[in-house]
ZAMARGU-4260 file (C-alpha; in steps of 0.2 Angstrom, whole numbers, plus 5000, padded with zeros to 4 digits):
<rodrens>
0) 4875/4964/4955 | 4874/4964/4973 | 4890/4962/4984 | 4887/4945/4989 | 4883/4938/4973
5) 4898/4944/4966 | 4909/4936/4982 | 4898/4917/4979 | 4902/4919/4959 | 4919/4924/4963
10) 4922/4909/4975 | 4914/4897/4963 | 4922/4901/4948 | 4937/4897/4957 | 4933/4882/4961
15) 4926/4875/4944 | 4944/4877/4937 | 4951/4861/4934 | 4969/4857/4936 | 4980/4854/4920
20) 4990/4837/4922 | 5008/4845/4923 | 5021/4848/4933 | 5029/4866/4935 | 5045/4871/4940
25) 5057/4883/4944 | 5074/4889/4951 | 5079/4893/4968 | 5095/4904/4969 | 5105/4916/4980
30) 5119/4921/4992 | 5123/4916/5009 | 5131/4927/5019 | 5136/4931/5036 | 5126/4942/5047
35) 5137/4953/5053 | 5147/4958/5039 | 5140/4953/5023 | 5153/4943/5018 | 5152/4929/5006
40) 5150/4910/5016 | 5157/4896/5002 | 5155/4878/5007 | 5137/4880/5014 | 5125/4869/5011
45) 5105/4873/5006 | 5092/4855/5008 | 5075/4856/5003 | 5067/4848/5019 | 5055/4836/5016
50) 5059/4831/4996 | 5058/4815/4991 | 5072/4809/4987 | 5082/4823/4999 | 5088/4839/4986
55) 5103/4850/4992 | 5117/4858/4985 | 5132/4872/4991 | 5138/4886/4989 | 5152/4891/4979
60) 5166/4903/4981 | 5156/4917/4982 | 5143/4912/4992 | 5128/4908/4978 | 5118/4893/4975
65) 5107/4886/4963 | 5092/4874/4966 | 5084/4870/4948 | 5068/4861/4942 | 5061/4864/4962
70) 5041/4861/4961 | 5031/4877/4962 | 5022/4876/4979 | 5029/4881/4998 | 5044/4871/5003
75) 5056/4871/5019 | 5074/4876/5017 | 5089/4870/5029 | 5105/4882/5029 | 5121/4874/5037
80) 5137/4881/5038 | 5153/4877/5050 | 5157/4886/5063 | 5137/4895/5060 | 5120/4894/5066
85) 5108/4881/5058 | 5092/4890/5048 | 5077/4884/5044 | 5067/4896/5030 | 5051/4891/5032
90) 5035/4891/5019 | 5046/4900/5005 | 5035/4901/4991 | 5042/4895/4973 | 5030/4902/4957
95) 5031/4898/4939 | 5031/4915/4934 | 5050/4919/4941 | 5065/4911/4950 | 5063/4915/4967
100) 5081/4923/4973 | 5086/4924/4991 | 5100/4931/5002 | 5102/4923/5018 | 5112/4931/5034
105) 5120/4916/5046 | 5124/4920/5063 | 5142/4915/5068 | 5140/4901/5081 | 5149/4904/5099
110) 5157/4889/5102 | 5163/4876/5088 | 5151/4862/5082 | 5164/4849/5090 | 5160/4857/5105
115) 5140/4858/5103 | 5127/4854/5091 | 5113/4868/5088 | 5098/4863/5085 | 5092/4874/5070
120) 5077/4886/5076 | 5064/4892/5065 | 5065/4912/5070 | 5052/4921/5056 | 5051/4935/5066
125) 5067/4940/5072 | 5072/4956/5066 | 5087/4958/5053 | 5096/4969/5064 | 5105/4957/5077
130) 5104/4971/5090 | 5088/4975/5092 | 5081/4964/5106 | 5063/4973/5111 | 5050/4977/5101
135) 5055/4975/5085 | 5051/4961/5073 | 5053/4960/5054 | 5040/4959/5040 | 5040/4951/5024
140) 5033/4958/5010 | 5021/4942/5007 | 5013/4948/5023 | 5010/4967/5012 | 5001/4958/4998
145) 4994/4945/5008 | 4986/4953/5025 | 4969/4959/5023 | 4969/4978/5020 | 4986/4978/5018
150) 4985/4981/5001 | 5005/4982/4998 | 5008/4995/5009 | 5019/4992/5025 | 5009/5004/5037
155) 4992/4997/5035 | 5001/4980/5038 | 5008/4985/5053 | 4991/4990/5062 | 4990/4969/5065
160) 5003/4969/5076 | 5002/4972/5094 | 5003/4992/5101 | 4997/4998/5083 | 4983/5005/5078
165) 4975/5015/5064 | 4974/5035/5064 | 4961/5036/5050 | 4953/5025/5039 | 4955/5038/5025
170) 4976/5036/5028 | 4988/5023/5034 | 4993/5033/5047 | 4997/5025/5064 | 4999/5026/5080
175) 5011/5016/5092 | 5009/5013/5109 | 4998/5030/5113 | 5009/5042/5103 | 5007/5054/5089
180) 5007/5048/5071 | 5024/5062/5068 | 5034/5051/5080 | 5037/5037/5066 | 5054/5036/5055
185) 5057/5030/5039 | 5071/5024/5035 | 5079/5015/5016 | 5096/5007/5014 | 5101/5014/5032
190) 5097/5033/5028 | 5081/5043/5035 | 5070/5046/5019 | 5055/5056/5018 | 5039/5052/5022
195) 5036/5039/5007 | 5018/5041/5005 | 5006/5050/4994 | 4995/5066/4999 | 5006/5067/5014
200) 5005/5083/5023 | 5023/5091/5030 | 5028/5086/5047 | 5016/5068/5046 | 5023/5052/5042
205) 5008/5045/5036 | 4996/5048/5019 | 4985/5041/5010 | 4993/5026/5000 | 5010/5021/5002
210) 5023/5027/4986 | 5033/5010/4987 | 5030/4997/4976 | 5030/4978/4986 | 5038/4973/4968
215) 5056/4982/4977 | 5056/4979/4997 | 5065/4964/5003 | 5061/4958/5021 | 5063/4974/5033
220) 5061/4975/5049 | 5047/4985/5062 | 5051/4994/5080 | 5041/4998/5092 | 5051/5005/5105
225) 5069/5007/5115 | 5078/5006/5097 | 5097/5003/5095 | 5108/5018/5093 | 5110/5018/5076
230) 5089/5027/5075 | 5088/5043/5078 | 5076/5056/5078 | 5061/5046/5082 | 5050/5043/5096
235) 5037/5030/5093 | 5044/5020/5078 | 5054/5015/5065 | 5052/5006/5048 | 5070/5000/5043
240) 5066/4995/5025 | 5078/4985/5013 | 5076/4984/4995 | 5080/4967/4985 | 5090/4966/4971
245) 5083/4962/4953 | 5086/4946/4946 | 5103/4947/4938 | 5100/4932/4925 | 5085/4934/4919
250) 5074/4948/4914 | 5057/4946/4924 | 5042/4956/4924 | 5024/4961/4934 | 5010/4969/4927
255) 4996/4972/4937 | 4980/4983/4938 | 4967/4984/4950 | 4957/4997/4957 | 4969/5008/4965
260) 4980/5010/4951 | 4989/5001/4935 | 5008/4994/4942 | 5022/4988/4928 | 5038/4981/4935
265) 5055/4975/4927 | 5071/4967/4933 | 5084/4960/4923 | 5104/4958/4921 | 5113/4972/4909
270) 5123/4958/4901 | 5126/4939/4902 | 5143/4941/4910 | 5140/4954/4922 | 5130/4950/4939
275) 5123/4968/4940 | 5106/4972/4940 | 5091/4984/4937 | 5073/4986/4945 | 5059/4996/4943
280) 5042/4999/4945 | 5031/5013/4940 | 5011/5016/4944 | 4998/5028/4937 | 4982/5028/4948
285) 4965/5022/4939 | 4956/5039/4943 | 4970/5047/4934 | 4969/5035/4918 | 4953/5037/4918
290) 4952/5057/4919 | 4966/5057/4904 | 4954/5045/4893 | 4938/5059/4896 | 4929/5050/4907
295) 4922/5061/4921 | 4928/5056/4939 | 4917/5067/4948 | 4919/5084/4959 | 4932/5076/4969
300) 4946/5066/4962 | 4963/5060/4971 | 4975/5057/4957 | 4994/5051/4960 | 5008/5041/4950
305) 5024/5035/4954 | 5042/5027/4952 | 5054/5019/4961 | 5071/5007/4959 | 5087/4999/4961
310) 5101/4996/4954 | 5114/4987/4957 | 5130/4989/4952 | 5145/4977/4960 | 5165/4982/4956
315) 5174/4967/4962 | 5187/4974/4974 | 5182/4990/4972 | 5166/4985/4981 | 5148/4988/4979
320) 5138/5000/4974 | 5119/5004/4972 | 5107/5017/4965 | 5089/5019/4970 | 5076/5030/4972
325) 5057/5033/4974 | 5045/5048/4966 | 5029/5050/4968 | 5016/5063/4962 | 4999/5067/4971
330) 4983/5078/4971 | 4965/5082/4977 | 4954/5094/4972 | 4938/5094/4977 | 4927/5110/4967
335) 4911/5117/4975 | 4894/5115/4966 | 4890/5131/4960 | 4871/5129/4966 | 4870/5134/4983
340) 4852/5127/4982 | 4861/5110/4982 | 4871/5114/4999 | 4867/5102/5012 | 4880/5109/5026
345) 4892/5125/5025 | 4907/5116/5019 | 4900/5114/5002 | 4905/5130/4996 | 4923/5126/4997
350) 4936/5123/4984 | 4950/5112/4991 | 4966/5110/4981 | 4980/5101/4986 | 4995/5094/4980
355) 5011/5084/4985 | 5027/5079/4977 | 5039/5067/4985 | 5056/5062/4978 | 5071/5056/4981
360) 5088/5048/4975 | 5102/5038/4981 | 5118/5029/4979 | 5126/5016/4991 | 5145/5010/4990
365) 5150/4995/5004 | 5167/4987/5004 | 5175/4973/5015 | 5191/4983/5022 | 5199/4969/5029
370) 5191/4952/5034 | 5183/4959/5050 | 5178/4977/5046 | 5163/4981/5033 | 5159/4999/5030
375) 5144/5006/5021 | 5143/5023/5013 | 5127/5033/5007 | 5123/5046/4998 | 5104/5052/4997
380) 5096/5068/4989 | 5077/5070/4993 | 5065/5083/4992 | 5047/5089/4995 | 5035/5099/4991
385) 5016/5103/4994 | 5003/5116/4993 | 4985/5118/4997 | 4972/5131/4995 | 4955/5135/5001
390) 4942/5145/4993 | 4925/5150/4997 | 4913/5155/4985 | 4905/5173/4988 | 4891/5183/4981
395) 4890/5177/4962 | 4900/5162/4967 | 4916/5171/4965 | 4931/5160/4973 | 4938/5170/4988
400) 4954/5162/4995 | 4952/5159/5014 | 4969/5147/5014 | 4986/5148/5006 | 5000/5132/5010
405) 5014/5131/5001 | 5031/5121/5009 | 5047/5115/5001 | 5060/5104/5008 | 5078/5100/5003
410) 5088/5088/5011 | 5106/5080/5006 | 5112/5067/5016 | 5129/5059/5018 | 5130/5045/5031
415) 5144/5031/5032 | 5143/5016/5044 | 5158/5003/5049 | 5154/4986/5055 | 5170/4978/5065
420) 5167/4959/5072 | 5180/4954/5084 | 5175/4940/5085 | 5160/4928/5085 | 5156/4937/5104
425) 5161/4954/5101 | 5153/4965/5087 | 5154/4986/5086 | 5147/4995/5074 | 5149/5015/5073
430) 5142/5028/5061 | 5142/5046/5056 | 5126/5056/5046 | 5126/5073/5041 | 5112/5081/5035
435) 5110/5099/5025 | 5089/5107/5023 | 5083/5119/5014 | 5067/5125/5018 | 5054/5137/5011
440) 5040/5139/5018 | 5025/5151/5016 | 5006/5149/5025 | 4992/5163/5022 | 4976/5164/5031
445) 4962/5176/5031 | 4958/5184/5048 | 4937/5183/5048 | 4938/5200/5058 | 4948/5213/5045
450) 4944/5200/5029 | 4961/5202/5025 | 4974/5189/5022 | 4989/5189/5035 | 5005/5180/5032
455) 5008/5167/5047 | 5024/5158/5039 | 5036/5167/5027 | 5054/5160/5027 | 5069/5153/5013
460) 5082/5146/5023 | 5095/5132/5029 | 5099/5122/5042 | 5110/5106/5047 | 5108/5090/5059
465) 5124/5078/5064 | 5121/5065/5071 | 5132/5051/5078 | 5132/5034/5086 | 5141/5016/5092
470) 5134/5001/5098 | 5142/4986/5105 | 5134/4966/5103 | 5140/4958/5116 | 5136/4937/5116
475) 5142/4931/5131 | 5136/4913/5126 | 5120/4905/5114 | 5108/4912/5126 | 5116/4929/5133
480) 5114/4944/5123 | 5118/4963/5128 | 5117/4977/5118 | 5124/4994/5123 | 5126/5012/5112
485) 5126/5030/5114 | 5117/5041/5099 | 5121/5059/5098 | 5110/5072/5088 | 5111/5090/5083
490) 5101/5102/5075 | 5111/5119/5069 | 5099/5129/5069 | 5096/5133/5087 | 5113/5123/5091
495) 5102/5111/5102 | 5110/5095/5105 | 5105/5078/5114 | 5115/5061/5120 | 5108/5047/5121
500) 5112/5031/5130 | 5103/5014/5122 | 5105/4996/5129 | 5096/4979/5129 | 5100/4961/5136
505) 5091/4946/5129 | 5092/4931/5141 | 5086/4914/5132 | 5087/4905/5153 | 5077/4888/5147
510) 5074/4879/5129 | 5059/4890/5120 | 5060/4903/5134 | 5068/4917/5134 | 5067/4939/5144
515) 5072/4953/5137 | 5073/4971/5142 | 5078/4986/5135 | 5080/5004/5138 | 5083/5019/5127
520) 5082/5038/5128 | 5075/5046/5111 | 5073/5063/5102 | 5066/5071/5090 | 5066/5089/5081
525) 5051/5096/5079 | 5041/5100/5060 | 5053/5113/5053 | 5038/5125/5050 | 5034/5126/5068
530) 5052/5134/5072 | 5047/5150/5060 | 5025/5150/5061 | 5025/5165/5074 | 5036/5184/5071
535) 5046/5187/5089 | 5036/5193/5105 | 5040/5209/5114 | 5052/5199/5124 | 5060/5191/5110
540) 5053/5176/5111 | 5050/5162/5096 | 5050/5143/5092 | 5066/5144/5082 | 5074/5140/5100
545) 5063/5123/5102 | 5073/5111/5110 | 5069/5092/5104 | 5053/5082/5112 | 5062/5066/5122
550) 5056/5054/5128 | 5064/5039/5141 | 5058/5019/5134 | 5058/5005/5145 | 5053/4988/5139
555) 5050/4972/5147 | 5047/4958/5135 | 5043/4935/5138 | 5045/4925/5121 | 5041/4908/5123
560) 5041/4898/5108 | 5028/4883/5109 | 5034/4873/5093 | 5042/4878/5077 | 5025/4885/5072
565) 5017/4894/5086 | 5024/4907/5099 | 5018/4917/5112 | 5026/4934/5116 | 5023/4946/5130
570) 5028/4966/5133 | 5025/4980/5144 | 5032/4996/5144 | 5033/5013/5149 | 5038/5028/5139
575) 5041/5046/5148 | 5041/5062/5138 | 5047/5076/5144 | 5053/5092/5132 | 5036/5093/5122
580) 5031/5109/5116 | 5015/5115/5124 | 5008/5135/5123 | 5020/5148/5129 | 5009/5162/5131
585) 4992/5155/5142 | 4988/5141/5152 | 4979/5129/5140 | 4980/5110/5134 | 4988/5113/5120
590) 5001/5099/5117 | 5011/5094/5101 | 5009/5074/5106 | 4991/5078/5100 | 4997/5083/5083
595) 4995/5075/5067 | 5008/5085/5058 | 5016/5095/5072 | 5013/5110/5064 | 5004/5124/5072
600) 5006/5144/5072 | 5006/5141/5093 | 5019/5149/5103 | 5029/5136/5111 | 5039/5131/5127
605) 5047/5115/5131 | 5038/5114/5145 | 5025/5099/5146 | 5029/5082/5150 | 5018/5065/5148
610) 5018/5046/5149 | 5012/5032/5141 | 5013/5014/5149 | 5004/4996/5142 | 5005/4979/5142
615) 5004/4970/5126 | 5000/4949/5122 | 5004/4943/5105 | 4998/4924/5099 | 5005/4922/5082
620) 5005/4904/5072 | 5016/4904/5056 | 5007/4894/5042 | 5008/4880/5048 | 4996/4864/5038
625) 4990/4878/5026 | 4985/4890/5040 | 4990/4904/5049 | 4983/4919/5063 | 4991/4933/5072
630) 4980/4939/5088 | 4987/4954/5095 | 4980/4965/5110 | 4986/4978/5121 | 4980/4988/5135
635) 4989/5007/5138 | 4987/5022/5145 | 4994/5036/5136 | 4994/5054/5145 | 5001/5071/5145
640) 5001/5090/5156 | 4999/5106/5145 | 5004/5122/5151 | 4988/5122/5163 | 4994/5110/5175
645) 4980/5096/5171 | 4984/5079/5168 | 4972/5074/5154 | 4972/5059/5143 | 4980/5061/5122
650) 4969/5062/5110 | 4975/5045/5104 | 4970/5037/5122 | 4960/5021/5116 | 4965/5012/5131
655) 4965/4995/5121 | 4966/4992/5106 | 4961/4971/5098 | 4967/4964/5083 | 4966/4946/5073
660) 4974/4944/5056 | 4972/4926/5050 | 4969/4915/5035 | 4969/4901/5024 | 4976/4890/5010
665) 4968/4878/4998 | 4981/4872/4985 | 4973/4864/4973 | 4979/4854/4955 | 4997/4845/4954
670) 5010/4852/4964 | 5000/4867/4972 | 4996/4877/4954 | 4981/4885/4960 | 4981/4892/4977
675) 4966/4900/4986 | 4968/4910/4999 | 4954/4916/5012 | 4961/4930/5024 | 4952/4938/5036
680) 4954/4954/5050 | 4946/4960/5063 | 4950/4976/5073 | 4942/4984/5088 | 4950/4998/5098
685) 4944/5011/5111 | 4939/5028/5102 | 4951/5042/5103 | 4948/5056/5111 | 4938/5072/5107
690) 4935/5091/5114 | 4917/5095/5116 | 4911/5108/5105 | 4904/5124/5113 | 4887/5128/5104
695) 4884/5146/5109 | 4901/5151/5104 | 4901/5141/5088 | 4883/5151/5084 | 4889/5166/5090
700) 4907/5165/5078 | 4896/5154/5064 | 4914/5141/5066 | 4918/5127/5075 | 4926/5132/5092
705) 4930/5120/5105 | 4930/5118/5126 | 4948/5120/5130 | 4947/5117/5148 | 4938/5102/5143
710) 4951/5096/5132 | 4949/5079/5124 | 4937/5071/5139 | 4925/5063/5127 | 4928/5048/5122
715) 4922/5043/5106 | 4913/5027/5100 | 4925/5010/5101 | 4931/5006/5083 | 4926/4991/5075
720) 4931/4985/5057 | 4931/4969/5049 | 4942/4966/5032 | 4941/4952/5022 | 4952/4946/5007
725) 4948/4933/4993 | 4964/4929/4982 | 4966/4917/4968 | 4984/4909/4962 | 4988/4902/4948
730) 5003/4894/4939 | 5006/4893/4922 | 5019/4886/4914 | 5029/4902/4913 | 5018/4914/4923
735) 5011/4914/4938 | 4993/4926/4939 | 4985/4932/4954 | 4967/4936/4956 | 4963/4947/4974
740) 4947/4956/4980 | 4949/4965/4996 | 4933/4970/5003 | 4938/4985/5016 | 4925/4988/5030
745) 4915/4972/5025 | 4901/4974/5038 | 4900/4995/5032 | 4902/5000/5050 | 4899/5017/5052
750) 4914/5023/5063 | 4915/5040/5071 | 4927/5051/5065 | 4924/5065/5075 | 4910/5081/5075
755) 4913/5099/5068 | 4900/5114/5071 | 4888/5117/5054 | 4884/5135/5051 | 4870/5133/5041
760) 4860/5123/5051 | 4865/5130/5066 | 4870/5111/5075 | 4883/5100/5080 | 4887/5086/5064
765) 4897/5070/5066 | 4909/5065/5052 | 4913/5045/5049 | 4927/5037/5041 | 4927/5025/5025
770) 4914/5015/5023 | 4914/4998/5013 | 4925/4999/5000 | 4931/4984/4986 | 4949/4983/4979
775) 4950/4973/4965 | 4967/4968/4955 | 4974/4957/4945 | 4992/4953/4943 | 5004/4943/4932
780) 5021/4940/4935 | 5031/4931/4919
</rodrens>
């Protein structure tokens, strides 16, 4: 059946359901807390806007509320509190198939409501985090399931938003504002975590499908730049991602299978009596179920599974406490044909094994001290571990080993964080991390000149990283903010250390307008394998004495709201790195903000410097009459000088970069059973930048080798890419189903990935990322 067909049949079928004449229901419950320090806010009162007649009710002593018998559909809610903010959660979505459970954070009003009356805002994109003021916003994880492409996975949801842009259709990947992919942070329950992504190569903090299950992330928020102190050890972003809680009176559960993989989630309460809870979710790829049943899956097969949770346990006045954790298990092989007849280019005769494991395992304890001071404490264990070979197949088709990869890392953490508020002006917040890494690491390659393989990496060790900070929120009245911090970071290896100041001020000067600006200086530490992948020079010399790569962010940002639905917001910035590791022993363009991974058997200096400056233009309309859109756009300029003294652009130099994310709703039956929703993106960006590929030299060495002093100076073709997503709800009476079909690449453009040297035929070859590629799945929540 031809792809259009399927979509016309798809659409219609739809359609031609008819509604069943009955009403559904369910329960909207939760806690409301305060912002600042978490702590329970009784007496406040939750209205559904816009019900007939008007349904409320308030919380009770410990902050929780219980709305029951609420229609499914979208509906408004109103959060009022004395002495607090006004809230307005708009378009929350109620299902059949479970109760939907919120927490909602008030901010503590300045002045009393004798004084003033504040009219509640709508503000869906304001970050969690109170102090981050500049680029940052925060994501729900509707937005993961629903965005086109998204496919549940926060990274290829973040490439909608303005200064974000796809590394690789084969991956999600980014980059932010000009800079290496590497410069991202993760981050889960206020602790670094590893890169939480399968068939993730060490040093990157991308891969190529995301290990967290949407079933666990609560809304999170996403930076962008000129973070608060409390981020370390990033340059270009961070993803501060929080995990929900399961429902703690009623057990609950999602099934869902689709092309990628088949997903079984449960939550539940351990006993009537006792408010704690468990969730989980777990997820075998299809290519995998399929291999295990017999089915043949081809010569090259990525196969992955994986687990993650919380649980969460309170202890009354003892506080409480939490356990989660994520695993995930990955590999790709890809086996030569043993028929050279059938060899169209040079790199068929490889064997390509890889494999990735990801893990790790933590436990959280927070406790009111007094009324005023909160502190949080955290324990994580994480590892990880790959390995890859490459073989070539000889005379007789015999396997030779050309590559051998093989990297494991050990990581403890222990980090506290305590939360004092003054007062409703004055809020501090200080924390402490220190981190313990093993490391072994091992990397083999064969020298085409002796045909001998020589040992590049070889080294079982541990090191350490402290790393400090306090910030201050300063609200000096409704529409002042500032934000002021210091973050302090050291690795023990090489007993390199860094301070850095952070600030931010948020001016709100008129209704519905509102300046902000903000500056920070960042670090990062570099790829462990870099610091040990060369032996000591005649001089000593070697990159375990790598300093960090830091950078200076400056951010200039104009919000203006227009209504409570649509928003305008505007931001420029520059970002000077200085520190990063280019080539110690010869004037080249070798540069490790050019990196994917940041690993490289180079011999480094800190030495190069580089810049990266843009202007970016968001228009964003929350649903609003069933429809939403998100047009981001940005132009940059992102630059850097090797150890050659030439300025050149970096290889992720698009110079603009295009995006729309926008759909539609038709709710369809009584009270909005059946939801269709049409959702549609379009991307277009400047290509990257690629080095042109010397022909004679490639002939003459029969491998790819490249123009160094002609580094990165051809531009590559402009990306275009157009996704589309077809999903179908309905409601049953204790279910809720979901039919989706995201059509990847919908036009099957053919964009350039970049060109290689082909021995066999003796020419320059271009290689192209994904073409069109269906996702189908199927969920069901009851």
């Amino acid at each position: 059946m031809h792809l259009r067909t399927f979509i016309l049949t798809f659409i219609a079928w739809i359609f031609l359901q008819k509604a069943v004449a009955q009403s559904y229901t369910q329960t909207i419950r939760g806690t409301v807390v305060d912002q600042s320090l978490q702590t329970a806010l009784p007496g406040a009162t939750i209205v559904i806007l816009n019900s007939d007649p008007l349904r409320g009710t308030s919380t009770e002593a410990d902050g929780s509320f219980r709305l029951n018998q609420v229609p499914v559909g979208r509906h408004s809610l109103k959060i009022t509190s004395l002495g607090y903010k006004e809230l307005i959660l708009p378009n929350i979505v109620v299902d059949a198939g479970k109760e939907l459970v919120l927490n909602v954070a008030l901010q503590e009003a300045i002045v009393t409501v004798n004084e003033v009356t504040v009219k509640p805002q709508i503000e869906k994109e304001k970050p969690f985090n109170e102090m981050a003021t500049v680029s940052a916003r925060t994501f729900s994880v509707e937005e993961t399931q629903k965005f086109a492409a998204a496919v549940n996975d926060p990274a290829r949801m973040a490439t909608a938003y303005a200064g974000v842009v796809g590394a690789d259709d084969g991956g999600n990947q980014i980059v932010i504002r000009g800079n290496s992919p590497t410069g991202l942070l993760w981050r889960m329950e206020g602790v670094d975590i590893p890169n939480p992504n399968h068939f993730a190569n060490m040093g990157s903090a991308g891969g190529g499908i995301s290990i967290l299950s949407a079933q666990l992330l609560a809304n999170s928020d996403f930076m962008t730049g000129a973070f608060p102190a409390e981020y370390g050890n990033a340059l270009s972003g961070v993803f501060d991602l929080r995990l929900r809680k399961g429902n703690n009176s009623k057990r609950e559960h999602t099934i869902q299978a689709g092309v990628l993989g088949i997903d079984v989630a449960s939550e539940g309460p351990f006993s009537k009596n006792y408010k704690g809870s468990y969730l989980f979710n777990y997820r075998y790829s299809t290519l995998g179920l399929l291999s295990k049943m017999g089915v043949s899956i081809g010569p090259f097969a990525n196969i992955f599974q994986d687990l993650s949770f919380n649980v969460y346990l309170p202890a009354g006045k003892a506080g409480n406490f939490t356990l989660f954790g994520f695993g995930g298990l990955s590999n790709s092989d890809l086996d030569a044909v043993k028929d050279s007849t059938q060899w169209k280019s040079d790199g068929e005769r490889f064997n390509d094994h890889f494999f990735a494991k990801t893990g790790a395992v933590g436990a959280t304890h927070s406790i009111h001290l007094t009324k005023r001071a909160f502190l949080k404490s955290v324990l994580l264990f994480s590892g990880y571990q790959s390995g890859y070979e490459n073989e070539s197949l000889e005379t007789g088709y015999v396997p030779q080993l050309q590559l051998r990869e093989a990297y494991r890392i050990r990581k403890q953490i222990a980090s506290s964080t305590l939360t004092y508020k003054f007062n409703s002006q004055h809020t501090l917040r200080v924390g402490l991390t220190g981190s313990v890494l093993g490391f072994n690491l091992e990397r083999k390659e064969r020298l085409p000149e002796l045909n001998t393989m020589q040992t590049q990496i070889q080294i079982n060790d541990q090191t350490s990283t402290v790393q400090a900070y306090g910030q201050w929120n300063y609200r000096m009245t409704e529409k002042l903010t500032f934000n002021a911090g210091m973050h302090y970071l050291r690795l023990m290896l090489n007993n390199t250390d860094a301070v850095e100041p952070r600030g931010s001020v948020r001016w709100a000067f008129v209704p519905k307008h509102a300046v902000s600006f903000g500056y920070g200086l960042h670090s990062q530490v570099q790829n462990l394998a870099t610091y040990f992948a060369t032996q000591p020079s005649e001089n000593g010399s070697s990159n375990r004495n790598l300093g960090f790569t830091r950078s200076h962010h400056l951010v200039l940002a104009y919000d203006w709201s227009l209504n409570d639905h649509l928003r305008v917001k505007a931001e420029s910035y520059y970002q000077s790195l200085f520190n990063i590791p280019i080539s110690a022993d010869k004037p080249n363009a070798f540069a490790m903000v050019n990196s994917f991974d940041g690993l490289t058997t180079e011999r480094l200096t800190n030495k190069g410097v580089g810049r990266n400056y843009g202007l970016e233009l968001t228009v964003e309309q929350f649903l609003h009459n069933n429809v939403y859109f998100l047009l981001s756009s940005s132009l940059y300029d992102s630059r850097y000088r090797g150890s050659d003294n030439i300025w050149r652009d970096t290889r992720f130099n698009g110079k603009f970069a295009f995006s729309f994310q926008g759909g539609k709703e038709w709710v369809l039956g009584e009270s909005g059973k059946n939801v269709i929703g049409v959702n549609l993106k379009l991307t277009y960006y400047g290509g990257y930048r690629a080095t042109p590929i010397d022909l004679a030299e490639s002939i003459r060495k029969q491998e790819t080798v490249f123009v160094d002093s002609q580094s990165y100076s051809q531009k590559l073709p402009d990306y275009f890419r157009t996704d589309v997503r077809f999903s179908w709800k309905r409601n049953k009476r204790h279910s809720t189903r979901t039919l989706s079909l995201d059509i990847q690449n919908a036009t099957n453009r053919q964009n350039v990935y970049g060109q290689y040297f082909e021995p066999r035929s003796g020419t320059v070859k271009t290689s192209y990322m994904t073409p069109l590629i269906p996702v189908l799945s199927y969920r069901v929540a009851f």
